[in-house]
Each structure stands twice: as structure tokens, then as C-alpha cells.
Phi, psi and omega in degrees: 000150175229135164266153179319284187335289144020262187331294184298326171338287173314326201247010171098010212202125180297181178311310193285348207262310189270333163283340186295304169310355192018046186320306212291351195270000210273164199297184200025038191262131180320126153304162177276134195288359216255146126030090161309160188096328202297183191239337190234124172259119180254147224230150187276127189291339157311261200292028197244323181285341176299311184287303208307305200269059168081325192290130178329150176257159188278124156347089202275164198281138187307318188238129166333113156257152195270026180226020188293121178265160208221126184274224198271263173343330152274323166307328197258339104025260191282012151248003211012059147280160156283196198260300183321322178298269223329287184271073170228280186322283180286030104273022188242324179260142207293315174342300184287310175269003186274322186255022164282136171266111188272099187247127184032060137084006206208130188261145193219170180176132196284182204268344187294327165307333187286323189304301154346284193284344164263017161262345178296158153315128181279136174296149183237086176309090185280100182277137155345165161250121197123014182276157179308136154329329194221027176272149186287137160007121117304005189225129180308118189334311175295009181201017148332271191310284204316307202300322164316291183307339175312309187294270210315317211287272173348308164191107195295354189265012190314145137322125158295337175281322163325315199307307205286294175299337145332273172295332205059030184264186159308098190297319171332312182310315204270333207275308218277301173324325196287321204284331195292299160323295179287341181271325178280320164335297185303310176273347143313343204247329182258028144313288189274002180209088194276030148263356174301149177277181147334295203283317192287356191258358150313322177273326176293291166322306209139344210264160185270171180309291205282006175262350206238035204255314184278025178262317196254024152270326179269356177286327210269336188281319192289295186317309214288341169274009195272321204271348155243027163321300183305301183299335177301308172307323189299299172286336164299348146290321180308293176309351161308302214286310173318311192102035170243345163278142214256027194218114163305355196234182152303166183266155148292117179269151175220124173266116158333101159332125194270153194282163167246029151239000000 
């Protein structure tokens, strides 16, 4: 695979000397293999060696391989997770960080592992039945969602008291888990099919009506910081690329978590 860098590198030219030309943009030059979204964009090293010299460019392949590697936004994708669940999921299962693949700088993970880690049993942190309403936590803060999410996978119509008797956590802890999972879902889902309302892609997943009203006030709150990530990246490149960022790399954007009340 080639980063933007890559290219100019190959073609003779710094980076910033080759986004101003906008080589990579010119017509039949390969799309990028990577992710819509990504923050670092990768180019198949084939076609790109093909177009230079002329040559037909070759086809990337149609159909799902079990030996397919997946960035973060494809993982979370074909778990139909959000990309945030996702890194809670590849630090929390060892499976998942033992088969990370690192390519420029961009962690990848083949696809046969996600298959894998979603036929294991989800761990479970098991409570008496019958725990108290206000009793403290049994589960590390940082493995609230990863741990949760299974349960929800399992049957979207879960309980925050199931959750709580599962886990042992807090039911408040477990109610505020449910709402979190379903509202990125929810906005995941009208992500890839953006006629859906809320409420229908909450009746698509699974979730019942009384369970979902403040999962899908906080999914339009989730969409609406998803849809202006790009733009956002977009000036934090720029501003990289100017010499005005204190980071040799682009910055990371990150959006302020939304309250769940």
C-alpha cells in the first residue's frame, strides 16, 4: 500500500509540492483502498505502479476474503459497530490486538479474526441475583461498552437489569451503556442509508420504541459530529501542511463525547 507521501516520493516531488498538483486526482488515477473517512489514505501499490507506466490498472477484488485485511471503519462496519465501540473492542480482546497489522502507519486486522472473536462466548462478570439498585460497579470503567456490547448483539431488546445482573455493574451504569451502544448504532446505520429517520433505523436494529427515545435524541447528536469529522480533518490537514500545527503528523480530531441526559 502508498500514502499520499509514498506517491510523491515515487513520482520525484515533496508531499505538499504533489497535493498542490493534485497528481493523485488526475482522471484514472486509482482510488483509494482505504476507508471512506480515514484520516491517512491508501492507494493499492499495483495500481498505482500500473497507471504510471501506462498500463491498464488491475481490478481490486469484488468479494469478501477471509484473508481480507480491515481498517478500523471496516471492522466496525462488518460488526456493525461504531468505529468508537470498535476502539474499545481492539483493546479489550487480546485476539484482536495479537493480529493487528500495522501498514503505513494505519492498524488493519484480517477479516477471519473478527469472525473469530465473534463466535467466542463474551466475557462475563457474574453477580448474585437480586443485586441492589445502588451498589457499586464490578466492572473496569474502560470495559463498561466492550463488555455490554455482546449482550446487546445477542438480543437488542436487553435490559438495563439484565445487563446489571450479567455484569454486576450499576444499573444506572448499565442503562447509560445501553443508551450509548444504541444511539451510535442508530447513527451508524442512518450513515450508510441516510433516508432513514432515527426511529426507523431503531425498528431496523431491533430496539423496542420505549427503549430507544433518548438513544435516537442522542443518535442525531452522534450523526451530526460524524458528518463534520471530514471537514474538520480536512482543516487539520491543511493546517499541518501550512506549518502552523505543533505535531509532526496531522492532529487528531476528536469530538467531546454527548451527555446521556
Amino acid at each position: 500500500m502508498r500514502t499520499l507521501a509514498d506517491l510523491a516520493a515515487q513520482q520525484g516531488v515533496g508531499t505538499h509540492s504533489y497535493l498542490i498538483a493534485k497528481r493523485h486526482l488526475v482522471d484514472g488515477f486509482p482510488a483509494p483502498i482505504s476507508s471512506a473517512g480515514s484520516r491517512t489514505r491508501l492507494y493499492g501499490g499495483e495500481q498505482v505502479d500500473a497507471f504510471l507506466a501506462g498500463q491498464p490498472v488491475p481490478d481490486l477484488p469484488t468479494e469478501d476474503d477471509h484473508q481480507d485485511l480491515l481498517d478500523r471503519r471496516e471492522c466496525a462496519a462488518a460488526l456493525g459497530i461504531s468505529p468508537r465501540t470498535w476502539d474499545k473492542y481492539k483493546t479489550t480482546y487480546p485476539i484482536l490486538a495479537e493480529h493487528k497489522v500495522t501498514i503505513a502507519g494505519v492498524g488493519h486486522w484480517p477479516r477471519h479474526i473478527l469472525h473469530q472473536q465473534q463466535t467466542k462466548k463474551a466475557a462475563k462478570v457474574t453477580a448474585p441475583p437480586g443485586r441492589p439498585t445502588r451498589s457499586g460497579d464490578q466492572v473496569p470503567r474502560d470495559q463498561l461498552l466492550p463488555l455490554t456490547a455482546p449482550l446487546l448483539d445477542a438480543d437488542p431488546t436487553i435490559s438495563a437489569a439484565r445487563v446489571t445482573e450479567e455484569l454486576g455493574m450499576h444499573r444506572d451504569t448499565a442503562q447509560d451503556a445501553l443508551l450509548r451502544l444504541r444511539a451510535d448504532r442508530i447513527a451508524h446505520l442512518m450513515l450508510t442509508d441516510p433516508s432513514l429517520t432515527p426511529d426507523q433505523s431503531a425498528a431496523a436494529l431491533g430496539y423496542p420504541a420505549g427503549q430507544v427515545r433518548r438513544a435516537t435524541v442522542r443518535a442525531q447528536t452522534v450523526l451530526r459530529a460524524h458528518r463534520a469529522a471530514p471537514y474538520l480533518a480536512d482543516v487539520a490537514r491543511a493546517l499541518q501542511q501550512a506549518g502552523w500545527a505543533t505535531t509532526a503528523t496531522v492532529p487528531d480530531i476528536q469530538r467531546p463525547p454527548t451527555r446521556s441526559n
